[in-house]
Backbone and ligand atoms as CSV (ligand in chain L), in Angstrom:
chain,resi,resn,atom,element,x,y,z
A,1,UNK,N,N,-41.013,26.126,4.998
A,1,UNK,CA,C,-41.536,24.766,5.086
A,1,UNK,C,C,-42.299,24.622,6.387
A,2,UNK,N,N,-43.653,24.123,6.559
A,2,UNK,CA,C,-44.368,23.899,7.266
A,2,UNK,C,C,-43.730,22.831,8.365
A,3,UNK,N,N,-44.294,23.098,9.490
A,3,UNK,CA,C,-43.491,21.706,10.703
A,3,UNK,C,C,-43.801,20.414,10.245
A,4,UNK,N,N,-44.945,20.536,9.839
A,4,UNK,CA,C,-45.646,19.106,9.231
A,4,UNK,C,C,-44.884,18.319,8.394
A,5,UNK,N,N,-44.135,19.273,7.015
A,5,UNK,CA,C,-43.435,18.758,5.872
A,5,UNK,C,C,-42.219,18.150,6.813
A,6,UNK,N,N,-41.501,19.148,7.503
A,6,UNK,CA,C,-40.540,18.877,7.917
A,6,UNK,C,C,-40.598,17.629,8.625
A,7,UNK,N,N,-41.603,17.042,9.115
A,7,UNK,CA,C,-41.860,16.280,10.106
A,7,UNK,C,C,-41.596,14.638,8.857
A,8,UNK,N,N,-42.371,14.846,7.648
A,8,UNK,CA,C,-42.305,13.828,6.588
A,8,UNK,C,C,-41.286,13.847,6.047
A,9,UNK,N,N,-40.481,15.329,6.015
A,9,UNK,CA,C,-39.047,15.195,5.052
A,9,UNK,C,C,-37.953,14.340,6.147
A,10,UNK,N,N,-38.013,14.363,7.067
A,10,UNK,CA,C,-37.222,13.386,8.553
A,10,UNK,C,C,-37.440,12.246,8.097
A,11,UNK,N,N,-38.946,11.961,8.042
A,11,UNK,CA,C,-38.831,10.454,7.681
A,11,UNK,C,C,-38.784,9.976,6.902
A,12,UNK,N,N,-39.057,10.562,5.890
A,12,UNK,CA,C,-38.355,10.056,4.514
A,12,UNK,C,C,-36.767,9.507,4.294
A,13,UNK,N,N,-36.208,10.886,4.969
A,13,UNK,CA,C,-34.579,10.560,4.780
A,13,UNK,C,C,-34.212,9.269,5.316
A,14,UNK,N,N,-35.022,9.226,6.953
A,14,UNK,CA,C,-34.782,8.196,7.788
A,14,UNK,C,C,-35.171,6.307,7.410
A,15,UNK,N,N,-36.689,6.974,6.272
A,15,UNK,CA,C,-36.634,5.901,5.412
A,15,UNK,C,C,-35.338,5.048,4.593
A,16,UNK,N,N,-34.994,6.074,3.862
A,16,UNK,CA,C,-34.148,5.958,2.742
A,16,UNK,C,C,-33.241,5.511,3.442
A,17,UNK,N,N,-32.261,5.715,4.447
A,17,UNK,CA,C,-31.153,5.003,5.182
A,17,UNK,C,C,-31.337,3.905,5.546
A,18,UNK,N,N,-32.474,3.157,6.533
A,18,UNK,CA,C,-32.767,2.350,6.723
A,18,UNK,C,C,-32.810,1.526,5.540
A,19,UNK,N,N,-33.348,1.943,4.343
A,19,UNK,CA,C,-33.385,0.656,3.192
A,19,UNK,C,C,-32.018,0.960,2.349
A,20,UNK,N,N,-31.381,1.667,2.371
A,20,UNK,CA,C,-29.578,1.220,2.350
A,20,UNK,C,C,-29.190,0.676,2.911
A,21,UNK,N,N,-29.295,1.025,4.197
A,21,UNK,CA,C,-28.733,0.569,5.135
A,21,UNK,C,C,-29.113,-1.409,5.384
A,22,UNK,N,N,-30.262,-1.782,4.615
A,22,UNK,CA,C,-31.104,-3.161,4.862
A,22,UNK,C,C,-29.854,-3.688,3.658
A,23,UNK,N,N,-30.330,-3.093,2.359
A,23,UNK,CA,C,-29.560,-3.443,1.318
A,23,UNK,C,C,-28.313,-3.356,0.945
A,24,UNK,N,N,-27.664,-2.859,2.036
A,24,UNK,CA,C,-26.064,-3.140,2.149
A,24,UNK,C,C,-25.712,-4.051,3.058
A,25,UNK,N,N,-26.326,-4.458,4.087
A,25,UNK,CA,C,-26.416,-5.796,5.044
A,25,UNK,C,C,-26.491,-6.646,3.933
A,26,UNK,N,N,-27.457,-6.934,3.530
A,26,UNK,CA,C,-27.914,-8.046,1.949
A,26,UNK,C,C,-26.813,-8.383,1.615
A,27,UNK,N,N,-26.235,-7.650,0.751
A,27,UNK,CA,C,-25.386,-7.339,-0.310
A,27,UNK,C,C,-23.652,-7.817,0.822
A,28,UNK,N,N,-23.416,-7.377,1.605
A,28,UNK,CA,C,-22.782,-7.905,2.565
A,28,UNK,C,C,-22.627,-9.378,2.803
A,29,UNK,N,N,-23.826,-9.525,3.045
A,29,UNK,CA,C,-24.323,-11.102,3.281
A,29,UNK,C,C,-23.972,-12.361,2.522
A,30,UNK,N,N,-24.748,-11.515,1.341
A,30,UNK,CA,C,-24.761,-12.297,-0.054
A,30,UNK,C,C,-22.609,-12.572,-0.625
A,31,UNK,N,N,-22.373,-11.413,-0.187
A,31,UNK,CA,C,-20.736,-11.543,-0.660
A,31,UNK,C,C,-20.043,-12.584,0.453
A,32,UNK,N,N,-20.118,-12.450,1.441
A,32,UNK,CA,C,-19.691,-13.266,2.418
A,32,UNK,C,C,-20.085,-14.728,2.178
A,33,UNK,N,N,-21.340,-15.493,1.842
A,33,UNK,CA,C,-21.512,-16.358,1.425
A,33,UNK,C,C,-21.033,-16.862,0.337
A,34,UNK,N,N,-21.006,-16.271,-0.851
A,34,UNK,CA,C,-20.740,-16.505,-2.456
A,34,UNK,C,C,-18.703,-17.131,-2.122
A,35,UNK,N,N,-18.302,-16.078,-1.226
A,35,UNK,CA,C,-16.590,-16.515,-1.229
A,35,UNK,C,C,-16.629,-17.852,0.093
A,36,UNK,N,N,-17.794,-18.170,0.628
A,36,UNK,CA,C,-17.619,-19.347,1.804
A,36,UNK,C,C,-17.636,-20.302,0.808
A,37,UNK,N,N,-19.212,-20.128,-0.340
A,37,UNK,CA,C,-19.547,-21.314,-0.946
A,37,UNK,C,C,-18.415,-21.857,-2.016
A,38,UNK,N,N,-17.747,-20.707,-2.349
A,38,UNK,CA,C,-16.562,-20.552,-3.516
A,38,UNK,C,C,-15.414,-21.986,-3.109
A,39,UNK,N,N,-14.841,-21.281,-1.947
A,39,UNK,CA,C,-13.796,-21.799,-1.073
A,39,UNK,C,C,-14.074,-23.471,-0.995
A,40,UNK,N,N,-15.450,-23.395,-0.098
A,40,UNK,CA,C,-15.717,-25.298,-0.252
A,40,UNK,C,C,-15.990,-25.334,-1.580
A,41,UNK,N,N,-16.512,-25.365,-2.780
A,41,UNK,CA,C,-16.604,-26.344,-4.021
A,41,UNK,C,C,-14.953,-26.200,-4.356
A,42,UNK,N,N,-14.464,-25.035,-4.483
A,42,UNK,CA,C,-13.091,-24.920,-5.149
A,42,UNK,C,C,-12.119,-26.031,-4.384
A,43,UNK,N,N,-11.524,-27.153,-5.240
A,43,UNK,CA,C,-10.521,-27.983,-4.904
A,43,UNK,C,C,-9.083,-27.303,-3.908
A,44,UNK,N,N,-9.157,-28.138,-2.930
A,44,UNK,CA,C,-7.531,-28.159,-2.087
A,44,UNK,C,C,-6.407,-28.441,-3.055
A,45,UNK,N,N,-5.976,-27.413,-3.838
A,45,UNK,CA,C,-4.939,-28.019,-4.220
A,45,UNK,C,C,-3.603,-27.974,-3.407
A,46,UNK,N,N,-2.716,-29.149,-3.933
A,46,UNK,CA,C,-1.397,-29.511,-2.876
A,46,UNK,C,C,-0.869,-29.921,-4.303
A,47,UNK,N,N,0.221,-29.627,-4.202
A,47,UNK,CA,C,0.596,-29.680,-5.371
A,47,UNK,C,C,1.784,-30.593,-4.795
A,48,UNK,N,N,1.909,-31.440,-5.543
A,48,UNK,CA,C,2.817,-32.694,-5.260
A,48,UNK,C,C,4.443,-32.153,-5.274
A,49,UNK,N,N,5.086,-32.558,-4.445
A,49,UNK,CA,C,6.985,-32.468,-4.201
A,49,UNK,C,C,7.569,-33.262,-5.515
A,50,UNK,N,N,8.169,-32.830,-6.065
A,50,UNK,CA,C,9.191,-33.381,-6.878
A,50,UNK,C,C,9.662,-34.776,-6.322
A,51,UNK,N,N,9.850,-35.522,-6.746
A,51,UNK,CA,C,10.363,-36.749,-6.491
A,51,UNK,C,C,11.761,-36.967,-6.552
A,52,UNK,N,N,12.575,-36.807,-7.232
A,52,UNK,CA,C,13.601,-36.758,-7.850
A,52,UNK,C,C,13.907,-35.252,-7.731
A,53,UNK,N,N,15.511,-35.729,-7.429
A,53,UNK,CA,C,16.041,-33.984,-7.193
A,53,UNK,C,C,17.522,-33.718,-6.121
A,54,UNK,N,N,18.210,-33.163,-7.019
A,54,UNK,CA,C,19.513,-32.864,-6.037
A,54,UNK,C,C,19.606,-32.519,-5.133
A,55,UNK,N,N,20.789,-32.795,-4.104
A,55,UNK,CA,C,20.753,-32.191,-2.685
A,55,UNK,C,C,22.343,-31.468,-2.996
A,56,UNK,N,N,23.232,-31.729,-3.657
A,56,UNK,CA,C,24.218,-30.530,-3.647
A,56,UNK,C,C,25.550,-32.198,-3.941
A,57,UNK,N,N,27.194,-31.629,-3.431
A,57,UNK,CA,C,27.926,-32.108,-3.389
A,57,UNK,C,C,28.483,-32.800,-1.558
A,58,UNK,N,N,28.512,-34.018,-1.892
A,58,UNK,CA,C,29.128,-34.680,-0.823
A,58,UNK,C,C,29.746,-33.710,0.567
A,59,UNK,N,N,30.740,-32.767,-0.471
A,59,UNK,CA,C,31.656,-31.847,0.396
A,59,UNK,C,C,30.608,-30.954,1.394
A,60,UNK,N,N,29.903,-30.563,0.726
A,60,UNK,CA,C,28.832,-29.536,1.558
A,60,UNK,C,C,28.354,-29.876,2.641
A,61,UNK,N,N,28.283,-30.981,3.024
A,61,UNK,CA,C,27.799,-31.848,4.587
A,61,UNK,C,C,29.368,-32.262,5.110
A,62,UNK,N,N,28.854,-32.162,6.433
A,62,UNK,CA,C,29.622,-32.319,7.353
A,62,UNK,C,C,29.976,-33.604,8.244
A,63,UNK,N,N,30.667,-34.344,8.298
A,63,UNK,CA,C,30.174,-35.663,9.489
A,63,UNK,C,C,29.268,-35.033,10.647
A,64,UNK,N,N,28.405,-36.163,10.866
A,64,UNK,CA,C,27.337,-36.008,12.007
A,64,UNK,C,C,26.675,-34.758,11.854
A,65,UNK,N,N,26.650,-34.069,10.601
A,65,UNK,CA,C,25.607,-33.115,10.489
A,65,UNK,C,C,23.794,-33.616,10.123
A,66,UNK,N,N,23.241,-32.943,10.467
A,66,UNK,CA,C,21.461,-32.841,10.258
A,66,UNK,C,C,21.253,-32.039,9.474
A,67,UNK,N,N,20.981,-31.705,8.244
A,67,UNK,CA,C,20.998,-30.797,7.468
A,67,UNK,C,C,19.183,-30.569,7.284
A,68,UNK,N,N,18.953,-29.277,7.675
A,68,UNK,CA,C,17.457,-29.236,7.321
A,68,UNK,C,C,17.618,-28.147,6.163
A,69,UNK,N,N,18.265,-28.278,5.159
A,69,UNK,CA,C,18.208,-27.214,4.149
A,69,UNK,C,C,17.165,-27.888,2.905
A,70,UNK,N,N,17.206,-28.770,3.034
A,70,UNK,CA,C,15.717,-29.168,1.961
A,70,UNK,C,C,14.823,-29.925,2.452
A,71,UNK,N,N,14.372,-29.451,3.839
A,71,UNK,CA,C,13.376,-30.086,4.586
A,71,UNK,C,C,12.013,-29.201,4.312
A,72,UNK,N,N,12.343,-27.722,3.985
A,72,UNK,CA,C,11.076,-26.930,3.423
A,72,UNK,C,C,10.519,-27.154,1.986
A,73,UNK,N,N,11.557,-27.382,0.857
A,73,UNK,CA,C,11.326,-27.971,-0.394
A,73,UNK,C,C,10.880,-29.246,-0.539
A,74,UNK,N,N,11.654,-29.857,0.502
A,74,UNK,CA,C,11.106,-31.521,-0.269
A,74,UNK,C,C,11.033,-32.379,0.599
A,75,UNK,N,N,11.156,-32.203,2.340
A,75,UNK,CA,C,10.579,-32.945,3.091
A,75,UNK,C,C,11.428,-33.906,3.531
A,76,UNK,N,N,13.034,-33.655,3.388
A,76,UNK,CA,C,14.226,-34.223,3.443
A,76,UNK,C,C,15.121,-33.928,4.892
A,77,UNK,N,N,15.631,-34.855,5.838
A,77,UNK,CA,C,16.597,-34.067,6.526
A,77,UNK,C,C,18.001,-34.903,5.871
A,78,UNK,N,N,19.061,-33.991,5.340
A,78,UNK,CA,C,20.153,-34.822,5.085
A,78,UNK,C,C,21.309,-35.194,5.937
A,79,UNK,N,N,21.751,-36.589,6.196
A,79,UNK,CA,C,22.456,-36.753,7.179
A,79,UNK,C,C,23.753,-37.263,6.866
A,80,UNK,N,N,24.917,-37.148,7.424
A,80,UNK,CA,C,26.026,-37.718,7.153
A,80,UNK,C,C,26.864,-38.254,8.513
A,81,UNK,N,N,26.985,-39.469,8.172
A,81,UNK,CA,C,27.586,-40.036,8.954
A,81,UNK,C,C,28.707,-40.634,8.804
A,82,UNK,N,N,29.514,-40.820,9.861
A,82,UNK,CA,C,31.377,-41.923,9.289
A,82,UNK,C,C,30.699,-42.509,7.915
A,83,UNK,N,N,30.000,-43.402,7.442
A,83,UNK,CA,C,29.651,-44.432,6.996
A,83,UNK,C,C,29.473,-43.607,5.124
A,84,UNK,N,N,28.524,-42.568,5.299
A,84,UNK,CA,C,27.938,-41.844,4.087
A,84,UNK,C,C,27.151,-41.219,4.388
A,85,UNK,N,N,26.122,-40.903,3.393
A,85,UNK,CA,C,25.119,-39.484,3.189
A,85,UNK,C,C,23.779,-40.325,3.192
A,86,UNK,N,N,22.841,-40.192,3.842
A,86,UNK,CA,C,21.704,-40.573,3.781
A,86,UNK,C,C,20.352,-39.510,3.638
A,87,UNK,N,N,19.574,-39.227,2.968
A,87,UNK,CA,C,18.219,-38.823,3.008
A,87,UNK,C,C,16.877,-39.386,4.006
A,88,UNK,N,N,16.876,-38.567,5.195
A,88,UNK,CA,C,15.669,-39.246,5.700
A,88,UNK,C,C,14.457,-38.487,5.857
A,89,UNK,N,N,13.536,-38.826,5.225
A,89,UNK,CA,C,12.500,-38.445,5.478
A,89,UNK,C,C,11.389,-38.135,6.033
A,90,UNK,N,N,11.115,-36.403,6.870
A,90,UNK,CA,C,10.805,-36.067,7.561
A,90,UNK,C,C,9.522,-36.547,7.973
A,91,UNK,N,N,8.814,-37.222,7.481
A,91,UNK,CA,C,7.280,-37.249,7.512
A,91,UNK,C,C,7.192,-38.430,8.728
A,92,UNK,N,N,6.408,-38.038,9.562
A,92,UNK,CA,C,6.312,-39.337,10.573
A,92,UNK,C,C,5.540,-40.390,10.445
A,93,UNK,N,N,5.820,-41.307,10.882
A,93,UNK,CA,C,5.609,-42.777,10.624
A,93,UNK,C,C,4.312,-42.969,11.492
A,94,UNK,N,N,4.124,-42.297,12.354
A,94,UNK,CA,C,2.530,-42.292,13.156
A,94,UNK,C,C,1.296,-41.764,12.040
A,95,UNK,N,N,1.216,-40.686,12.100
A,95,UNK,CA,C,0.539,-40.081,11.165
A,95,UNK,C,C,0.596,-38.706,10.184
A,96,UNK,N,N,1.848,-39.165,9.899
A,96,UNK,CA,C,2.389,-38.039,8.792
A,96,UNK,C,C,2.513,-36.626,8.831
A,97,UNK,N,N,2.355,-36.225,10.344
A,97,UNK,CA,C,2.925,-34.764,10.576
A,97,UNK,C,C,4.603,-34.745,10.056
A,98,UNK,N,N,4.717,-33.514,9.991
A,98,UNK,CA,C,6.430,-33.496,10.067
A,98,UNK,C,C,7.233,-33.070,10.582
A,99,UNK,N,N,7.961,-33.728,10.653
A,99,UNK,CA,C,8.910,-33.345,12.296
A,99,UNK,C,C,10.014,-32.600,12.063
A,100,UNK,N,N,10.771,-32.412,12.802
A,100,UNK,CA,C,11.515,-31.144,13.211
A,100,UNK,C,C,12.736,-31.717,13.722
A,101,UNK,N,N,13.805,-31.096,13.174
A,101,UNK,CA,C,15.473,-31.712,13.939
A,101,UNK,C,C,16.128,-30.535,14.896
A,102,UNK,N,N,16.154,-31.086,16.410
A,102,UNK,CA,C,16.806,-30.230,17.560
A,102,UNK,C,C,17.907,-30.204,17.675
A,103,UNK,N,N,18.414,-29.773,16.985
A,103,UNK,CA,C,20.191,-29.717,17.131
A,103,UNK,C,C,20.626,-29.836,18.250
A,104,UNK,N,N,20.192,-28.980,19.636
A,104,UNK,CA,C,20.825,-28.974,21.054
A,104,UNK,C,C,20.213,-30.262,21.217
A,105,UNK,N,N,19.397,-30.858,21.132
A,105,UNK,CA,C,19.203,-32.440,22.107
A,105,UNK,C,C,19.434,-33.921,20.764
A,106,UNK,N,N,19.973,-33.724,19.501
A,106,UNK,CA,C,20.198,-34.268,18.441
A,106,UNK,C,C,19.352,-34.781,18.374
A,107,UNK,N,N,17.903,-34.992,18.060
A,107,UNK,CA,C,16.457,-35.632,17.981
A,107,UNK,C,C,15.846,-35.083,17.131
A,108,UNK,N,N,15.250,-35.416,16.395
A,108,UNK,CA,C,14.197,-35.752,15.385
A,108,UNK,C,C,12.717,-35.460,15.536
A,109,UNK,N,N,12.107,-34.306,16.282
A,109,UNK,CA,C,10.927,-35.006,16.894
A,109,UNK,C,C,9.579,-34.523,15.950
A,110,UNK,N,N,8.425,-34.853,16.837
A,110,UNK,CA,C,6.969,-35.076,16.154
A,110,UNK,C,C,6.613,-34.021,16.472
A,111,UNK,N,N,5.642,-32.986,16.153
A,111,UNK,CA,C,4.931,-32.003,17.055
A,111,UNK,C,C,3.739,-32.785,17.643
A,112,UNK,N,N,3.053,-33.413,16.707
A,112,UNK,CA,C,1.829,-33.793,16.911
A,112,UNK,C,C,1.771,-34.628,18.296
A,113,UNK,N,N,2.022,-35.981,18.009
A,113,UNK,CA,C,2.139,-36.676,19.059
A,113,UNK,C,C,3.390,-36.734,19.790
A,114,UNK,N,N,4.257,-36.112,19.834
A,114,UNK,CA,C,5.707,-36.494,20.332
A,114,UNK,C,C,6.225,-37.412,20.334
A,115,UNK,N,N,6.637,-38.393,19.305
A,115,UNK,CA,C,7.818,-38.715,18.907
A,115,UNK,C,C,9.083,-38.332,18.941
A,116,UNK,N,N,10.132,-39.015,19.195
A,116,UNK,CA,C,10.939,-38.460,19.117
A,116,UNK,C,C,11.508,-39.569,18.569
A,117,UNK,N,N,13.005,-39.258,17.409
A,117,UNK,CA,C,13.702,-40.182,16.592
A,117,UNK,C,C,15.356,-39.909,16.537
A,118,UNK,N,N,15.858,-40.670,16.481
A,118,UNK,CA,C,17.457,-40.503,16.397
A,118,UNK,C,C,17.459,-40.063,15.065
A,119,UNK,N,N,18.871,-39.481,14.681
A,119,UNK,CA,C,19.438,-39.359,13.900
A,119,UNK,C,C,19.080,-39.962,12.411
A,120,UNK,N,N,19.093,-41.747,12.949
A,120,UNK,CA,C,19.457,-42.652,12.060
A,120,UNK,C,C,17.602,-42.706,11.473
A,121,UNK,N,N,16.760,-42.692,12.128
A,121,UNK,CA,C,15.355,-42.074,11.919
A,121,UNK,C,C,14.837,-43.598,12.857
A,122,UNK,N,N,15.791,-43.712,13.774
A,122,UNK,CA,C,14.829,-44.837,14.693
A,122,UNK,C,C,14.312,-44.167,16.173
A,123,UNK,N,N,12.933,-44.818,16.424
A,123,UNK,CA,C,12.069,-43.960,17.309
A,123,UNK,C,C,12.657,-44.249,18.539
A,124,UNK,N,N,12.872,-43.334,19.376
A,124,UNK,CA,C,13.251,-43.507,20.842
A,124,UNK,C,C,11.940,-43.031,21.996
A,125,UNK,N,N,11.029,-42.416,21.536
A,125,UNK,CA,C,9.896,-42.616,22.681
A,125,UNK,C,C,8.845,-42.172,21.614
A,126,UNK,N,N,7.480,-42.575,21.844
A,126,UNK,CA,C,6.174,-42.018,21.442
A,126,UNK,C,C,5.414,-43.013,20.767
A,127,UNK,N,N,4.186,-43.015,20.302
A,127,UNK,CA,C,3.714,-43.465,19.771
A,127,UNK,C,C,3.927,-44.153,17.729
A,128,UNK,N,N,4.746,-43.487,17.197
A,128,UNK,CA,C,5.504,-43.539,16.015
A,128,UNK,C,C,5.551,-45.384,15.946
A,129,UNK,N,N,5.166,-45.920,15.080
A,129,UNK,CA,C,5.190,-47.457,14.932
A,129,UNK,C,C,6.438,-48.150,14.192
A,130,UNK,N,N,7.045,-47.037,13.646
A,130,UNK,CA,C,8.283,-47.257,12.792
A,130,UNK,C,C,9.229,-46.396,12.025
A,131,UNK,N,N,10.345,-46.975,12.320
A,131,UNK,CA,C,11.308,-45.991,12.040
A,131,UNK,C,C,10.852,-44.735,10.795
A,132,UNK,N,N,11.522,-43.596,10.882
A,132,UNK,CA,C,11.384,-42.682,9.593
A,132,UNK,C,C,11.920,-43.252,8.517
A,133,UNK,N,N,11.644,-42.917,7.427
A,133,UNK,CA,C,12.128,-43.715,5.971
A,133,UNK,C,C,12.802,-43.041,5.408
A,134,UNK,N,N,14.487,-43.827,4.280
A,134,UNK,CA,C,15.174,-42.981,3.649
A,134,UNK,C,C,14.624,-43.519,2.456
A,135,UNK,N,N,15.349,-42.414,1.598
A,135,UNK,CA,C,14.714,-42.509,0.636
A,135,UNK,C,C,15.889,-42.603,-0.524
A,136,UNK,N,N,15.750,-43.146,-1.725
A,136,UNK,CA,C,16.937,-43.846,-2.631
A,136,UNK,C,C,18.321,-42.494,-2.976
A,137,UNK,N,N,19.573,-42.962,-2.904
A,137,UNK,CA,C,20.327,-41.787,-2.832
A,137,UNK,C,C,21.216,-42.295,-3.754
A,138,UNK,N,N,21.732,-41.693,-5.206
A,138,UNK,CA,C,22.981,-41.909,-6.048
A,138,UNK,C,C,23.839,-40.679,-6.308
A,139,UNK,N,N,25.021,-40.518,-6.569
A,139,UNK,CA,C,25.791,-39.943,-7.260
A,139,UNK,C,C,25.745,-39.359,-8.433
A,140,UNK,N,N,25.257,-38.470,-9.034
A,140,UNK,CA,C,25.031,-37.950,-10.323
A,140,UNK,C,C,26.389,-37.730,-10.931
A,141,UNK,N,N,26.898,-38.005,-12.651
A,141,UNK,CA,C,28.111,-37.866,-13.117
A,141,UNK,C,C,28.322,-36.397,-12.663
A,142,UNK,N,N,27.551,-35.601,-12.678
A,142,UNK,CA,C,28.577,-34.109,-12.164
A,142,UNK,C,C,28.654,-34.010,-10.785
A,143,UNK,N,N,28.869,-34.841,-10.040
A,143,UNK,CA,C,29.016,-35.324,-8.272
A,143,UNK,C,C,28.539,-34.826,-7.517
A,144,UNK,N,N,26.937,-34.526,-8.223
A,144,UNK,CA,C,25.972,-33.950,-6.727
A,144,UNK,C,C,25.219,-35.241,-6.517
A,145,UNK,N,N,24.499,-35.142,-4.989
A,145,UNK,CA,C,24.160,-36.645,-4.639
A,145,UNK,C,C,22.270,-36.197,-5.295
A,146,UNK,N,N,21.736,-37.396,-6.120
A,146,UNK,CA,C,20.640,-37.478,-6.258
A,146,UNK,C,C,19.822,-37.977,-5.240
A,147,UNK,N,N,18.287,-37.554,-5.111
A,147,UNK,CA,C,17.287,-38.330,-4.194
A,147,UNK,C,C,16.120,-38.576,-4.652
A,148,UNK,N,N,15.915,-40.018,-4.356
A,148,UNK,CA,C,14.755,-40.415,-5.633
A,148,UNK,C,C,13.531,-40.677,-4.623
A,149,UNK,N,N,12.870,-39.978,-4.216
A,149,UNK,CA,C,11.866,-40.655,-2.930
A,149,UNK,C,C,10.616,-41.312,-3.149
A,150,UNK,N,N,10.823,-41.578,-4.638
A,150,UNK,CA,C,9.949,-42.763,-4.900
A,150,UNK,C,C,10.378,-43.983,-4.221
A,151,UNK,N,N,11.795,-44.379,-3.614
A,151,UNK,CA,C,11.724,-45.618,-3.464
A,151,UNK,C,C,12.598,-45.310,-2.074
A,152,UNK,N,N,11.590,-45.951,-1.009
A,152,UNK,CA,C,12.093,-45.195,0.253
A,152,UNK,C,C,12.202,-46.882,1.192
A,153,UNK,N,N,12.985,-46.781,1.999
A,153,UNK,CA,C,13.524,-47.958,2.928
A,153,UNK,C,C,13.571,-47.461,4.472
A,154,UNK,N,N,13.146,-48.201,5.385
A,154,UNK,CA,C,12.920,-47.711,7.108
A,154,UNK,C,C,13.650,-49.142,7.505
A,155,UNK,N,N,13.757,-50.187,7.081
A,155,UNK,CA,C,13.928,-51.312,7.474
A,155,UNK,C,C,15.430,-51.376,7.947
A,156,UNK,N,N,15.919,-51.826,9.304
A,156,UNK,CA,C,17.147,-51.712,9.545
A,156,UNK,C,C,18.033,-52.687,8.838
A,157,UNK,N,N,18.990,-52.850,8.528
A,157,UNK,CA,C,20.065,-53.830,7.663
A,157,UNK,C,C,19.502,-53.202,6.169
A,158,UNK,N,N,18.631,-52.929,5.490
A,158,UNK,CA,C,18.119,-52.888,4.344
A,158,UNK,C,C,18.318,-51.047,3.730
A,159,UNK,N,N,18.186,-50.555,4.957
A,159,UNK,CA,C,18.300,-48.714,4.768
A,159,UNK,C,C,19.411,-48.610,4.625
A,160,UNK,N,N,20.875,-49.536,5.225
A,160,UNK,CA,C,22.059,-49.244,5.379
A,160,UNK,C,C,22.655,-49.869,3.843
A,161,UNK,N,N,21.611,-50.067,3.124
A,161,UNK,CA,C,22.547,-50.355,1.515
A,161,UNK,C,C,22.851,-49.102,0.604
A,162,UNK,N,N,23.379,-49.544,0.134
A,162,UNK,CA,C,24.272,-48.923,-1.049
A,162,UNK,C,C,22.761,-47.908,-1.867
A,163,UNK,N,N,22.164,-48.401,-1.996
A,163,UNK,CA,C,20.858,-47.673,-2.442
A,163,UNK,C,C,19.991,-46.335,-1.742
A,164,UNK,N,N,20.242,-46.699,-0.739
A,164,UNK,CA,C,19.889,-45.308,0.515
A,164,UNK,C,C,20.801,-44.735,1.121
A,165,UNK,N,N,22.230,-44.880,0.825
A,165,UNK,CA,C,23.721,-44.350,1.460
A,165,UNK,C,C,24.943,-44.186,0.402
A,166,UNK,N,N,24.907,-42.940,0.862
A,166,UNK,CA,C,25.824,-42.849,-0.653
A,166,UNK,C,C,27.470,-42.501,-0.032
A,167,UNK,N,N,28.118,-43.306,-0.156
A,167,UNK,CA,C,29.710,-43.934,0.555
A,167,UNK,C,C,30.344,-42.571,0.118
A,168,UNK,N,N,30.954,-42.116,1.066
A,168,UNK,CA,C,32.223,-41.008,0.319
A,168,UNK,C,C,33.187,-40.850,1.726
L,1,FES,FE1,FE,3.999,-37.971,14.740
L,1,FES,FE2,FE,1.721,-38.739,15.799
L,1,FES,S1,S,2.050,-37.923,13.848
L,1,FES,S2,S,3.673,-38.778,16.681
């Protein structure tokens, strides 16, 4: 092969890479976009919490326990006090982050804005405008306690009924 050829067979090859090399950038490009544009039209789905739904038997809580065992399922901390069993609901009353129960300092708190809440779900410092809300609590005939959080109460004298506290 002449130096000359050799000189065109170089750039040829060097051609040919370069326009792979263009058309796999493209093609790159083009994929990276198609799953951006995908992502925004495709709907956020959140798929809604059950409303209704057992938390177990009376016995299973403890006096003055905080129970965060269905705070990942359903957004519940369960509490028991001398009095009964209450459901309060984690979601904060500022702007609906959800908060978190500190066992070592017994508080309730916000991440977002820092709130912080007693037990009973009343605010002791932060911005939070009103207490956390329980949410409706009965006795099921096979004696696990139901929680209906369609119908939820924050109001003091009014949370402490028979409807949001289940006596045992
Ligand atoms: Fe909880 Fe702001 S959302 S303090």
């Amino acid at each position: 092969m002449a130096d000359d050829e050799k000189v065109l067979d170089r750039r040829g090859f060097f051609g040919r890479a370069l326009g792979w090399l263009g058309w796999g950038s493209l093609c790159a490009w083009a994929a990276g976009s198609s799953a951006a544009l995908l992502r925004f039209v495709a709907p956020a789905v959140r798929y809604e919490l059950p409303r209704v739904f057992k938390i177990g038997r009376p016995d299973e809580y403890k006096i003055g326990e905080v129970s965060t065992r269905f705070k990942d399922d359903y957004q519940i901390f369960v509490v028991r006090t001398q009095q009964g069993i209450y459901a309060l609901h984690a979601q904060c009353t500022h702007l609906g982050c959800t908060t978190n129960w500190f066992q070592q300092d017994r508080l309730i708190k916000c991440p977002c804005h820092g709130t912080n809440f007693s037990p009973e779900g009343d605010v002791l410092s932060g911005p939070a405008p009103a207490p956390l809300r329980r949410a409706a609590v009965s006795l099921a005939p096979d004696g696990r306690i139901v929680v209906d959080t369609s119908e939820i109460e924050n109001r003091p004298g009014r949370r402490e009924s028979a409807r949001f506290l289940v006596k045992v």
